[in-house]
Every structure is written in structure tokens, then in C-alpha cells.
C-alpha positions as CSV (number, residue, x, y, z in Angstrom):
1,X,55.5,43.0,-40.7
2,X,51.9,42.3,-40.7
3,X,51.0,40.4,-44.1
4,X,47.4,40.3,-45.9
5,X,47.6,37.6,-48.7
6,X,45.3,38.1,-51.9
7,X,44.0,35.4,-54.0
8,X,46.5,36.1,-56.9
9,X,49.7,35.1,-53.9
10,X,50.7,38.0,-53.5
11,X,51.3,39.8,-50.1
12,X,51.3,43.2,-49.0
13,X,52.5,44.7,-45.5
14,X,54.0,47.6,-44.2
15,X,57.8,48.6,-42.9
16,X,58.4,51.3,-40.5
17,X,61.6,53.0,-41.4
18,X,62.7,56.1,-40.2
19,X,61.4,58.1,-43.0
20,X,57.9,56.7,-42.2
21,X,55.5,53.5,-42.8
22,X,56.9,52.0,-46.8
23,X,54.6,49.2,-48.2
24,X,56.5,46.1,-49.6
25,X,54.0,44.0,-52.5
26,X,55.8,40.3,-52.4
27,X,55.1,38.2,-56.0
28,X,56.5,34.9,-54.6
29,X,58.3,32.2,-56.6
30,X,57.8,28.6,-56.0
31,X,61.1,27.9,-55.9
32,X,63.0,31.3,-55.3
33,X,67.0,31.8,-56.0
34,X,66.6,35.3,-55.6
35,X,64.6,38.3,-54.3
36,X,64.5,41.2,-57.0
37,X,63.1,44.2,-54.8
38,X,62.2,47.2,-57.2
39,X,61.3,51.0,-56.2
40,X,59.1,53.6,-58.2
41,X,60.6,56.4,-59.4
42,X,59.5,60.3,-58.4
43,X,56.5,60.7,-60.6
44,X,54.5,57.2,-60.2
45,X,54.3,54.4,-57.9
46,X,54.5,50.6,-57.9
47,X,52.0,50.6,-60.8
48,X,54.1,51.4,-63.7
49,X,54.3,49.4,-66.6
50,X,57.5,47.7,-66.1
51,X,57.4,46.7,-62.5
52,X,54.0,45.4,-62.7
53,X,55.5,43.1,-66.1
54,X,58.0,42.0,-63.8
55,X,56.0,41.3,-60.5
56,X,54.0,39.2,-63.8
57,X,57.1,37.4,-65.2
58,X,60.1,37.3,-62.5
59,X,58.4,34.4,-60.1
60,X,58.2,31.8,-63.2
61,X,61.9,32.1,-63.3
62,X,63.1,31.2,-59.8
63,X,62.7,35.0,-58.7
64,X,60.5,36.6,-56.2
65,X,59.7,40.4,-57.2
66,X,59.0,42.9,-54.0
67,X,57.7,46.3,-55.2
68,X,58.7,48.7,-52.7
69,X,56.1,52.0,-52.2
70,X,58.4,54.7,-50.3
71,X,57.0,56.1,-47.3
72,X,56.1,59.6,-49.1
73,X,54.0,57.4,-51.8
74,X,52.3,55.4,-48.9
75,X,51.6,58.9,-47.1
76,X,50.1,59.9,-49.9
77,X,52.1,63.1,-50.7
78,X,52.6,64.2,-54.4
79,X,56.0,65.3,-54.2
80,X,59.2,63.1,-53.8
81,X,61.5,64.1,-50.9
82,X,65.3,64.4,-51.4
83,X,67.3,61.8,-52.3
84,X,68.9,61.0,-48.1
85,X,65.3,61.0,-47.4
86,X,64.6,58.1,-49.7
87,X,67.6,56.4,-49.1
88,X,66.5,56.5,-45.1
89,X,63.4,55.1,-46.6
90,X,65.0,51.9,-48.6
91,X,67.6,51.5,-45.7
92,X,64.6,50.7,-43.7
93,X,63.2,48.3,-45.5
94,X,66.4,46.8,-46.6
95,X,65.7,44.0,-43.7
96,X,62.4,43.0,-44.3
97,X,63.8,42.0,-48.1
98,X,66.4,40.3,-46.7
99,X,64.6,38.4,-44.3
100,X,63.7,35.2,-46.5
101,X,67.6,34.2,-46.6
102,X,68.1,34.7,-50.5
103,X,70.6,36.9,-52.4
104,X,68.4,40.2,-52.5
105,X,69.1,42.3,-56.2
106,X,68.5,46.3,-55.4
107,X,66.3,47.7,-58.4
108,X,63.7,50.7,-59.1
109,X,62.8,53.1,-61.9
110,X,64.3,56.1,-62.4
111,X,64.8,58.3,-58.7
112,X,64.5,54.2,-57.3
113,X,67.0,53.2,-59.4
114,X,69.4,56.1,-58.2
115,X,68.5,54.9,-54.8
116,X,69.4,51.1,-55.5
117,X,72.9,52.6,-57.0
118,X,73.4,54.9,-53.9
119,X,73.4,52.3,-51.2
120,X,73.8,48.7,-53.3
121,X,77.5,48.4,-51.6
122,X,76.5,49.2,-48.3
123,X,73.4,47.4,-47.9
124,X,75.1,44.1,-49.3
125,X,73.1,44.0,-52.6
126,X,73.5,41.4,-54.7
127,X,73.3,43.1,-58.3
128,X,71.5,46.4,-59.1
129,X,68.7,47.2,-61.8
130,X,68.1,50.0,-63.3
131,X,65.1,50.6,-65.0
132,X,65.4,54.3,-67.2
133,X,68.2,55.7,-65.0
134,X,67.9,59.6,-65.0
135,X,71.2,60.2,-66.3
136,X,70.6,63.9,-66.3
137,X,67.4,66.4,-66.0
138,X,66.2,66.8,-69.6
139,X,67.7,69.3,-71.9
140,X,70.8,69.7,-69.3
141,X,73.3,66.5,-70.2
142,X,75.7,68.8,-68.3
143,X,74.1,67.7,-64.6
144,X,75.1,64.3,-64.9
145,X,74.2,61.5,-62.2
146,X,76.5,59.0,-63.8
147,X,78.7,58.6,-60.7
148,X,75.7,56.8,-59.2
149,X,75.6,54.6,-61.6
150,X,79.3,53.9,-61.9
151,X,79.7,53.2,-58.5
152,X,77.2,51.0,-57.5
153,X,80.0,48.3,-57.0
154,X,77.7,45.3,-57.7
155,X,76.7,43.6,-61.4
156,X,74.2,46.4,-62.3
157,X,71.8,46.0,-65.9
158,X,70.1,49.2,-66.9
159,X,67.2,49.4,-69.0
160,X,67.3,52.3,-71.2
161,X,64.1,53.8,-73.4
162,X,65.8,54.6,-77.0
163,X,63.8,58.2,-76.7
164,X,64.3,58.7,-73.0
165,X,64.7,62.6,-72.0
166,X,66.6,62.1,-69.3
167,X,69.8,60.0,-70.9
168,X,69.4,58.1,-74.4
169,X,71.2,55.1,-74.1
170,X,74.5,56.6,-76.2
171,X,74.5,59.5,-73.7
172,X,76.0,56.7,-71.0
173,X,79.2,56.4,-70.2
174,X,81.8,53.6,-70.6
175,X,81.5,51.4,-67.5
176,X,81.1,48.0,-65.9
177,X,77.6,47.5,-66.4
178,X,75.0,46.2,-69.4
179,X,72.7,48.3,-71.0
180,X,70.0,47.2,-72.9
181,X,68.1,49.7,-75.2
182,X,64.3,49.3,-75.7
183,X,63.8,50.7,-78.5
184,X,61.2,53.8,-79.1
185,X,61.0,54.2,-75.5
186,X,60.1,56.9,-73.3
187,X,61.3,57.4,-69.5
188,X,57.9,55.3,-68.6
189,X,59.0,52.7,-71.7
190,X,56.2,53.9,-73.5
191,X,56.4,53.6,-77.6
192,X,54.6,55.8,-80.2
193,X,51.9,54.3,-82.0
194,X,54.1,54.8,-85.3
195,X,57.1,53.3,-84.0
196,X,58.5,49.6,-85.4
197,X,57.4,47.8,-82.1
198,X,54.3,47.5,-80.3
199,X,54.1,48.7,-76.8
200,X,53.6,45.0,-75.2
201,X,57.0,44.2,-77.7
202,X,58.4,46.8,-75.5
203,X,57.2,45.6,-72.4
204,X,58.7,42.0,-73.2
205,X,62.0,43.2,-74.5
206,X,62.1,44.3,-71.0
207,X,61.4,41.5,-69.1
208,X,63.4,39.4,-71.1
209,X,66.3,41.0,-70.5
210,X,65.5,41.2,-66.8
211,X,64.5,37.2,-66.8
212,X,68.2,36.6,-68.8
213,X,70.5,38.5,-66.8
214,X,69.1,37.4,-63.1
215,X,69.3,33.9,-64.7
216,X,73.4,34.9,-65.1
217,X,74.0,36.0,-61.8
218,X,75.8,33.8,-60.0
């Protein structure tokens, strides 16, 4: 995988996988313990809020963050393709995050966090995080997705938006995993300008909790 570094340290190179060329952004940590690779969801790309606070925070902490662009983002389409089709596309790239020797932790936002959930047991993942898990489509709590969720098979934290359409954190189930709420939030973390806690409050309560449990895994 050919590598271009940019004067912040980060690197960016490409993966061919046999849903197409994926794009892997590394945020190396001095001293890494683990790789934390995270996907977008079906809507937005590596440059939401919370993986870019991550990518920011993680590598202080003994963590190198890999943002993970699916081959559909890369090719530029608009339109997510279905759920065997991105988990062709994170199989592929499943290597190239494993490739520096460390315990890799599957993660993504919402359709990526499915797809971390989906394939943590078989690809060997360490621990899972999901970031505002699509529990159900909005408005229909009757098409749930919670048997992704419940058998990833691997420590799995999800990250929940208080206000989030697709599964308010009480809407989950009983299960072996955390949750931690973010108060306010949307499905993109976002807060209301009237709500109790700023937006970069949010952002933190985020990484926090990301920084806290990676530092728990064994």
C-alpha cells in the first residue's frame, strides 16, 4: 500500500479489496498498544465530527486511529451499497490494519459500526466501537438491527446521541456491552444551541469515553 505522509504524520494510501480501491488515513501513536480502525457511516465520510476528534485524541493515549473510506466513498458514488458489499469492502482492508502487529479494535459510525459488529468475530477483532449504532430506521423501532450488535462476540462500547432517530439510548437492549449516552445528541452527535452542553462538551464526552475504555482493554 503505497503511503504519502503529510506534515501533520499522518499517512494516507489505498487498499484494493474486492469491492474496489478503500483509502485507509493512519494518525500514528508514538508508542502504540493498539490500532483503533473506524469506518463512516452511509451519509458522510471520514470527516465527521467524531472520527476526526478521535484521529485528534486517540494517538496521545498509546492508540493509533485508521479512518477507513469504503471503496463507494473513494469512487465517489453518493449512495451506500448493501451491507455484503461493505463488508467485502472492510474484509479487504482488514490486512493492511493488521499489518503493524498490534491488537486491531473494529469501529465506525452508524452503517460502519454495523459493519465492525458483522464481521468483529471473524476477522479476529479485538473490541468493537460503535459510534450512533442504527438500532432501527427512524420512526420504525419494529426493524431492529440489535442482533448485530449483540453478537459481535468481542468487548464492544457504543456511543449513543441522547436524541438519536435511529435508537435513543433506552431503546437498547440488555446485553454484554457499555453504552455511554452523549447527551442532546443527534445521529451526527450534534447538540442544539439550547441544550445544557456545548457541542465541543459533546465532542469530548465522546472521546473520553473512547480514550477510558481502550485504556481498559486488556
Amino acid at each position: 500500500m503505497a503511503k504519502v505522509t503529510k506534515a501533520t504524520g499522518e499517512t494516507t494510501g489505498t487498499v484494493e479489496t474486492e469491492a474496489g480501491t478503500a483509502r485507509i488515513t493512519w494518525h500514528p501513536a508514538r508508542n502504540a498498544r493498539l490500532v483503533l480502525a473506524v469506518g463512516h457511516g452511509a451519509g458522510g465520510g471520514i470527516e465527521a465530527r467524531d472520527l476526526k476528534a478521535l484521529a485528534e485524541v486517540l494517538p496521545a493515549h498509546g492508540v493509533t486511529v485508521a479512518r477507513v473510506e469504503q471503496p463507494w466513498r473513494v469512487a465517489g458514488r453518493k449512495l451506500a451499497p448493501a451491507p455484503r458489499t461493505l463488508d467485502t469492502g472492510w474484509r479487504g482492508i482488514w490486512p493492511a490494519l493488521a499489518a503493524p502487529g498490534l491488537p486491531v479494535v473494529a469501529g465506525g459510525r452508524s452503517a460502519g459500526a454495523r459493519v465492525a459488529c458483522r464481521t468483529a468475530t471473524e476477522l479476529g477483532a479485538h473490541a468493537v466501537l460503535a459510534l450512533s449504532f442504527p438500532l432501527h430506521p427512524p420512526g420504525k423501532p419494529e426493524k431492529s438491527r440489535a442482533d448485530e450488535l449483540l453478537g459481535s462476540g468481542v468487548p464492544t462500547l457504543v456511543v449513543q446521541g441522547g436524541n438519536d432517530p435511529f435508537g435513543k439510548p433506552e431503546e437498547f437492549p440488555e446485553g454484554r456491552y457499555e453504552l455511554v449516552e452523549i447527551p442532546y445528541g443527534d445521529h451526527g452527535f450534534a447538540v442544539p444551541k439550547r441544550a445544557e452542553i456545548t457541542q465541543d462538551a459533546a465532542v469530548a464526552l465522546i472521546t473520553d469515553a473512547v480514550v477510558q475504555w481502550t485504556g481498559s482493554l486488556g
